[in-house]
Short mmCIF file of the C-alpha atoms (twelve columns), coordinates in Angstrom:
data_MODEL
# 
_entry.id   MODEL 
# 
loop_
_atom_site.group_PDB 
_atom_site.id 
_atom_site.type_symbol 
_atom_site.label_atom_id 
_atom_site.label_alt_id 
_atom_site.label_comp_id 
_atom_site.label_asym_id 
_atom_site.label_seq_id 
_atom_site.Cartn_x 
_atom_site.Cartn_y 
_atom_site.Cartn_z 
_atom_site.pdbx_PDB_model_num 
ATOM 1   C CA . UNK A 1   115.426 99.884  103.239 1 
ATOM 2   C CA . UNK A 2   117.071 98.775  100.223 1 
ATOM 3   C CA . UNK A 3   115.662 96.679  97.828  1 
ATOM 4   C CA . UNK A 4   117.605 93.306  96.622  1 
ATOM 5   C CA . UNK A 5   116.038 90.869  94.780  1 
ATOM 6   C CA . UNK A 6   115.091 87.618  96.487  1 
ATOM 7   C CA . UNK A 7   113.436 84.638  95.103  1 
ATOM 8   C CA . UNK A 8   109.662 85.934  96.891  1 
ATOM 9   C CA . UNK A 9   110.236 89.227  96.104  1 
ATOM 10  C CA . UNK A 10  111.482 90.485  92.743  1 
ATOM 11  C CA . UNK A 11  109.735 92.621  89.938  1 
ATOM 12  C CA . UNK A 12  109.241 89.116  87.353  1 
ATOM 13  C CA . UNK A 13  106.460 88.063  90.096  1 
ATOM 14  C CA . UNK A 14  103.405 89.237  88.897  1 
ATOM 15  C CA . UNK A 15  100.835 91.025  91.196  1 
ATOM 16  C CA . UNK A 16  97.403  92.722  90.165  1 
ATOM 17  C CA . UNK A 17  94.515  93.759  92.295  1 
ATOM 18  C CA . UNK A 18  91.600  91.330  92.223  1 
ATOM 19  C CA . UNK A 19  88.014  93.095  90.754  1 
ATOM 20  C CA . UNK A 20  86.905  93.562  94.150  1 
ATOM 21  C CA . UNK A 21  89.792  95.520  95.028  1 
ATOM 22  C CA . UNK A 22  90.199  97.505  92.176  1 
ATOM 23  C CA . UNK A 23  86.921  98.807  92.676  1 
ATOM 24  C CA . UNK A 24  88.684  99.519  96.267  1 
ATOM 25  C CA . UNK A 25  91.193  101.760 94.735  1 
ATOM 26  C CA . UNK A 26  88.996  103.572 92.477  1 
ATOM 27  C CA . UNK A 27  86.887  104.491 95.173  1 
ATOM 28  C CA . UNK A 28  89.697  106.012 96.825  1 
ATOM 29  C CA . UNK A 29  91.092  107.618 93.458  1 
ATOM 30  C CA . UNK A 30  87.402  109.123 93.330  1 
ATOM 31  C CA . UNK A 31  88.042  111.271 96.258  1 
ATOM 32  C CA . UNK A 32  91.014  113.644 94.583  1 
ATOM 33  C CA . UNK A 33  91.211  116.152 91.842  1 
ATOM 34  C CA . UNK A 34  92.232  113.895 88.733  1 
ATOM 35  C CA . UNK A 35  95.610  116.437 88.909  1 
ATOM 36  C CA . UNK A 36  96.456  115.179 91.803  1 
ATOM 37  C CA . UNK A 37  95.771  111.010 92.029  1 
ATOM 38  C CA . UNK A 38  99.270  110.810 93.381  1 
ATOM 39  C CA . UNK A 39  97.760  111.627 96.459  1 
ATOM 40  C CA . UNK A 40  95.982  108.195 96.873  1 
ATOM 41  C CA . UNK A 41  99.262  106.275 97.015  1 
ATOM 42  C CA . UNK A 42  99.342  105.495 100.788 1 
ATOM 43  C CA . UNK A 43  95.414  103.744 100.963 1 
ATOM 44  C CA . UNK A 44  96.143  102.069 97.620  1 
ATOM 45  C CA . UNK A 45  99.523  100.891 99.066  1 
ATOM 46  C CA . UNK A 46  97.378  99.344  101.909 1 
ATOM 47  C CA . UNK A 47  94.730  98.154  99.688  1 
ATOM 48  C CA . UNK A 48  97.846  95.963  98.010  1 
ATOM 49  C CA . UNK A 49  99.460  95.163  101.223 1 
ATOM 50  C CA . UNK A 50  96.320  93.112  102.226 1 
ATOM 51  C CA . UNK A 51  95.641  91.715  99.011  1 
ATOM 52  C CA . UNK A 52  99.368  90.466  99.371  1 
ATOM 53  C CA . UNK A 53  98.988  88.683  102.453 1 
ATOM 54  C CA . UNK A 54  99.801  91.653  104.762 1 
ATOM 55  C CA . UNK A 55  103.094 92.469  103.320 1 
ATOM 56  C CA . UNK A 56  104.296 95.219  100.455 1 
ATOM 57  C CA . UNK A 57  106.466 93.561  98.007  1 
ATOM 58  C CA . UNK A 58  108.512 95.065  94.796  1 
ATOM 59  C CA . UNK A 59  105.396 94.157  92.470  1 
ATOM 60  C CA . UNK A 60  102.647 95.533  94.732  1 
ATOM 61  C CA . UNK A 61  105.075 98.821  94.925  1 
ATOM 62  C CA . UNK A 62  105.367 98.742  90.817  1 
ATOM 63  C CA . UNK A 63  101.558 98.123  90.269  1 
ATOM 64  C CA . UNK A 64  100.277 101.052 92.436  1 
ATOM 65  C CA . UNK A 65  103.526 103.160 90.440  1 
ATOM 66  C CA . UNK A 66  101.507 102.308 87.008  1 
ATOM 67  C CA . UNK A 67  97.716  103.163 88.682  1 
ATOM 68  C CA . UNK A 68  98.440  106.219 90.167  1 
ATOM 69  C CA . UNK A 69  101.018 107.510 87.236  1 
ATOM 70  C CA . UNK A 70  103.810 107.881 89.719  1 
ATOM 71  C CA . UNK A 71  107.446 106.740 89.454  1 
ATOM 72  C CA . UNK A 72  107.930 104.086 90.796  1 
ATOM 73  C CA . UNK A 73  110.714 105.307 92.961  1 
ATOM 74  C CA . UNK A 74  108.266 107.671 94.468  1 
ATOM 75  C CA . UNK A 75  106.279 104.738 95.707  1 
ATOM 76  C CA . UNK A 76  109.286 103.409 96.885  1 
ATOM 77  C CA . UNK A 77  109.890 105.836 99.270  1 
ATOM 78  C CA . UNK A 78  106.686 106.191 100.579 1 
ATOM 79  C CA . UNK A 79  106.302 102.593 101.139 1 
ATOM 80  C CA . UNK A 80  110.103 102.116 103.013 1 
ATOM 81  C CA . UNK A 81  109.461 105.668 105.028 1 
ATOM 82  C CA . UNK A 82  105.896 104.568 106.766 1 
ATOM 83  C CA . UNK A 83  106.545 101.206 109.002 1 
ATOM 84  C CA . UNK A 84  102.486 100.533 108.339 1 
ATOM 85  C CA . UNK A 85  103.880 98.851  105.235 1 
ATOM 86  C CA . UNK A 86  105.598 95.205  106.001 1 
ATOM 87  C CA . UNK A 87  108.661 94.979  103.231 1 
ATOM 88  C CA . UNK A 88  108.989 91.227  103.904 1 
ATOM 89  C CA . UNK A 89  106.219 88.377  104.472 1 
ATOM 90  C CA . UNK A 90  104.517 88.417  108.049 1 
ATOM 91  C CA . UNK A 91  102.881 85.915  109.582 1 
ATOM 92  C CA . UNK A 92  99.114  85.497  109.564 1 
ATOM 93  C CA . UNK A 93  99.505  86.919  113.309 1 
ATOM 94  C CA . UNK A 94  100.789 90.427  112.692 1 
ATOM 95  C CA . UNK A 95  102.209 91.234  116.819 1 
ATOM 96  C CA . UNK A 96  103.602 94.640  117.521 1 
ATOM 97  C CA . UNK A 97  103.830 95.764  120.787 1 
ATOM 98  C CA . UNK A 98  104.422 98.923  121.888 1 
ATOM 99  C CA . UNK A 99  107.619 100.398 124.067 1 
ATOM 100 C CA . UNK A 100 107.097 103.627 123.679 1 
ATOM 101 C CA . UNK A 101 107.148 105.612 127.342 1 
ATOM 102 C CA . UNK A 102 103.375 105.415 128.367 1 
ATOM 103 C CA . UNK A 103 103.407 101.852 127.587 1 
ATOM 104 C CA . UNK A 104 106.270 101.085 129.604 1 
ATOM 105 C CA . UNK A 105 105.287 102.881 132.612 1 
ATOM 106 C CA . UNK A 106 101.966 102.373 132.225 1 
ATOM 107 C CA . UNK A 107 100.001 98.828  134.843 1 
ATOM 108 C CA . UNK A 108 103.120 96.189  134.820 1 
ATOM 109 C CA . UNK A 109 105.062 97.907  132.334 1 
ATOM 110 C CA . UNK A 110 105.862 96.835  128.599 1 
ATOM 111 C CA . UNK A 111 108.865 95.448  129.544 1 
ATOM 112 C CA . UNK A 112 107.407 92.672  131.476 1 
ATOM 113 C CA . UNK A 113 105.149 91.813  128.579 1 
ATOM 114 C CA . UNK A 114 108.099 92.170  125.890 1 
ATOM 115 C CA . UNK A 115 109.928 89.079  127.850 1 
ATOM 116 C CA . UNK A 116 106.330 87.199  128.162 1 
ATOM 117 C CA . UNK A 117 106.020 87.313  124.436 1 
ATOM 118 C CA . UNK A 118 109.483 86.960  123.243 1 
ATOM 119 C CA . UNK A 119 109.811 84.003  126.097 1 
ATOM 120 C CA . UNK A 120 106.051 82.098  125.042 1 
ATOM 121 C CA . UNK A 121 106.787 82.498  121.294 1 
ATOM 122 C CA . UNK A 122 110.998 81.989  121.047 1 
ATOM 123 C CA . UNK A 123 111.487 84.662  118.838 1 
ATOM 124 C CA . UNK A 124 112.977 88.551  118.802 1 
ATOM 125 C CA . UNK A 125 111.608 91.464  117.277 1 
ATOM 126 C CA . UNK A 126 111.537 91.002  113.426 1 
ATOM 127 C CA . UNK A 127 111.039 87.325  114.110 1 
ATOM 128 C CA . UNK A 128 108.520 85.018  112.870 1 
ATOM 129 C CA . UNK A 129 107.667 81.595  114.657 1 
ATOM 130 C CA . UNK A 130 109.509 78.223  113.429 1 
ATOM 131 C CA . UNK A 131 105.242 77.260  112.977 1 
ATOM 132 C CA . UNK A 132 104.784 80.624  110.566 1 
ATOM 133 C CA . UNK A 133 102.194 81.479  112.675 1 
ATOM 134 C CA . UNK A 134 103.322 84.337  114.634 1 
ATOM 135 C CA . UNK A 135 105.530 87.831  113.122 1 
ATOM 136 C CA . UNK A 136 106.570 89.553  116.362 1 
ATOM 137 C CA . UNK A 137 108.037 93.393  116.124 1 
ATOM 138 C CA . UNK A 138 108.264 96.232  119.030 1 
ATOM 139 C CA . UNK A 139 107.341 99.140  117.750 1 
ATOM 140 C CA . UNK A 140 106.713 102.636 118.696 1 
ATOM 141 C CA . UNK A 141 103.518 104.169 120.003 1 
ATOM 142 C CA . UNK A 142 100.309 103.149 118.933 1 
ATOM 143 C CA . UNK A 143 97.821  105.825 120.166 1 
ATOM 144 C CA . UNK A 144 96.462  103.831 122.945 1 
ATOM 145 C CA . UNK A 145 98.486  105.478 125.910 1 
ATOM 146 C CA . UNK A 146 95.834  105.760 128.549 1 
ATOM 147 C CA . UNK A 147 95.078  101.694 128.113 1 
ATOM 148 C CA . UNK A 148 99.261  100.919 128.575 1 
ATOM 149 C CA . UNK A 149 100.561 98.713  127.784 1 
ATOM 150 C CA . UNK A 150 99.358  97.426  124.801 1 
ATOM 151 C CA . UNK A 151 99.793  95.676  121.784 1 
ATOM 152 C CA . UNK A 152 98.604  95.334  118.258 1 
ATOM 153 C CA . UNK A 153 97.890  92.172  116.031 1 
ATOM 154 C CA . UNK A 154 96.578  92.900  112.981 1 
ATOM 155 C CA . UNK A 155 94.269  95.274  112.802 1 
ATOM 156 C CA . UNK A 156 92.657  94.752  116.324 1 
ATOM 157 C CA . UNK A 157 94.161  96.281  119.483 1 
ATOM 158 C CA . UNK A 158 94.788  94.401  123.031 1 
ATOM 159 C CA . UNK A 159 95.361  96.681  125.860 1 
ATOM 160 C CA . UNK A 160 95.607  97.202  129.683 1 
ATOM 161 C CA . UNK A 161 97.740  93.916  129.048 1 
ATOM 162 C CA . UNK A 162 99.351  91.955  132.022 1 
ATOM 163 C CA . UNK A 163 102.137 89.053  131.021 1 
ATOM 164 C CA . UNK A 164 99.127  86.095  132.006 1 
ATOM 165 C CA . UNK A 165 96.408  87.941  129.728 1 
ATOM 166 C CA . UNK A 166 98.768  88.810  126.856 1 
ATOM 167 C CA . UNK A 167 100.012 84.775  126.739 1 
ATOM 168 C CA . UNK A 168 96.049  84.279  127.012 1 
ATOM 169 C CA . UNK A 169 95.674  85.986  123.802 1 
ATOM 170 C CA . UNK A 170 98.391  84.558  122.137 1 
ATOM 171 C CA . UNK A 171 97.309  81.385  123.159 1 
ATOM 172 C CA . UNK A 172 93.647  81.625  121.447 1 
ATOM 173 C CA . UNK A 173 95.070  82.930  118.110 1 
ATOM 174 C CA . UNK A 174 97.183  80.230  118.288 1 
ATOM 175 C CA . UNK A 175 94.346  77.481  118.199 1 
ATOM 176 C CA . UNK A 176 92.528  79.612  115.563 1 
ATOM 177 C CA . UNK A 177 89.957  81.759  118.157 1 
ATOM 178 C CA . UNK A 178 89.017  85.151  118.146 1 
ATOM 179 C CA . UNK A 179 90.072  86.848  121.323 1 
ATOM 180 C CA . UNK A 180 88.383  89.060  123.048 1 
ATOM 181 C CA . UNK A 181 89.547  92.850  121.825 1 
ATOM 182 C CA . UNK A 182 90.083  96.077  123.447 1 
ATOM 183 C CA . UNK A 183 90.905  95.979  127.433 1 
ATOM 184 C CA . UNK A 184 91.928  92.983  128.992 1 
ATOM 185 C CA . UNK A 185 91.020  94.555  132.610 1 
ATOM 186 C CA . UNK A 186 87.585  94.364  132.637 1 
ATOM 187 C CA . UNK A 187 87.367  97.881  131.222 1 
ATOM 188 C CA . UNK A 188 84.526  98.597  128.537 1 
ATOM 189 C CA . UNK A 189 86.999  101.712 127.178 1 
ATOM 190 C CA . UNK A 190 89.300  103.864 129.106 1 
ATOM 191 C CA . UNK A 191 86.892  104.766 132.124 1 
ATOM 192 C CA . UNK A 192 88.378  104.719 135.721 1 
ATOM 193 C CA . UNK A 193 88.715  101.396 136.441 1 
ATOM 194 C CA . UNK A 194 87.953  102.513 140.758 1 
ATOM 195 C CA . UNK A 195 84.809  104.325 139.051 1 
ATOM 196 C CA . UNK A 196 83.760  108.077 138.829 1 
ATOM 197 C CA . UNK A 197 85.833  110.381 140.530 1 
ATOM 198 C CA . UNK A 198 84.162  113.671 139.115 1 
ATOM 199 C CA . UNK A 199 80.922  114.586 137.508 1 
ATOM 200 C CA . UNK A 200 79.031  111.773 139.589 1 
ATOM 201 C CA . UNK A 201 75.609  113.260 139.975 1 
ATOM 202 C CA . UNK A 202 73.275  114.774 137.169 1 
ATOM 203 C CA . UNK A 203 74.415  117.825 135.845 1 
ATOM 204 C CA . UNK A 204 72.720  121.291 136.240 1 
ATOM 205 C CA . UNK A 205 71.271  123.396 133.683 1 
ATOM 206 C CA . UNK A 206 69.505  123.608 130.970 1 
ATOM 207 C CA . UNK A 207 70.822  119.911 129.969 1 
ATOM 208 C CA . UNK A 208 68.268  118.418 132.364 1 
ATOM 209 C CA . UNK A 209 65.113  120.327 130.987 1 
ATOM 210 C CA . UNK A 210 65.739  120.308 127.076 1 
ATOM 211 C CA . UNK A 211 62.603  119.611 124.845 1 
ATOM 212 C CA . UNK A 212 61.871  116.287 124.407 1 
ATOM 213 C CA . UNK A 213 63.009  116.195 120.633 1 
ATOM 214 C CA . UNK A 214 66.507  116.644 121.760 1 
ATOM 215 C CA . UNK A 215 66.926  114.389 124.926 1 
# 
């Protein structure tokens, strides 16, 4: 988490947010007491983490510091305590799959897909492809536990995953597609996949005879 200067990321490298985003961050600015802007710092960060290229850099860090009227060392820690924020370039293929418990006993198990990815791509966690296409990290859980496992690239989420599908969608983003998000199963959601179990006929009540305005 410590900063040392490198020849991509050091404070003489200039960084400001375009128009478009700056009307971003004062949007966001707009929704706290003036007293308290300071508050904004972690959806401005991420306003300047995408303008960046998906990644957080010194000069991103030091521009949101002089917005927001912080010191800059309190962006600092903000931005090296939340592992939303990438401290070093990512690929344009952001993969983090989660390891956490539900995703590894959850369908084949994470485990299975951690060696599928780490074997298709030839790189570790906190890799990035010899092609600079793919940034691979395991991570911890992502809120998707009842679809395990599951993994995230970018901001789109590919779950119910099984080693062939998960190559599948590596695959696409590899020749520039757009995979299909969400369950790889079949699933629409997180509904039974065997079908309804409970609650399979109408219910009773007065649910089935409401006016017509509110059915």
């Amino acid at each position: 988490m410590v900063h040392r200067d490198s020849d991509h990321n050091n404070a003489s490298i200039p960084f400001h947010f375009t128009p478009e985003n700056m009307k971003k961050v004062e949007t966001v600015i707009a929704r706290y007491p003036v007293q308290y802007k300071k508050a904004a710092v972690m959806p401005v960060l991420d306003i300047g983490q995408r303008q960046n290229n998906g990644w957080t850099s010194i000069s991103v860090m030091n521009e949101v510091a002089k917005i927001l009227d912080m010191n800059p060392m309190r962006v600092y820690e903000v931005a090296s305590f939340y592992t939303m924020y990438n401290r070093e370039p990512v690929a344009p293929n952001f993969v983090q799959l989660c390891t956490t418990t539900p995703c590894v006993l959850g369908g084949c198990g994470s485990d299975k897909i951690l060696d599928a990815i780490q074997n298709h791509l030839g790189v570790k966690s906190g890799q990035t492809t010899k092609d600079g296409k793919f940034t691979f990290l395991e991570v911890e859980c992502l809120g998707a536990c009842s679809n395990a496992p599951m993994m995230q690239i970018n901001d789109d989420y590919y779950e119910d995953l099984t080693p062939e599908t998960t190559l599948k969608v590596l695959d696409a983003l590899a020749k520039g597609e757009k995979p299909k998000v969400g369950p790889q199963s079949g699933r629409h959601t997180a509904e039974n996949s065997a079908g309804l179990t409970t609650l399979t006929t109408k219910p009773y009540g007065p649910g089935e005879h409401c006016l017509p305005e509110f059915q």
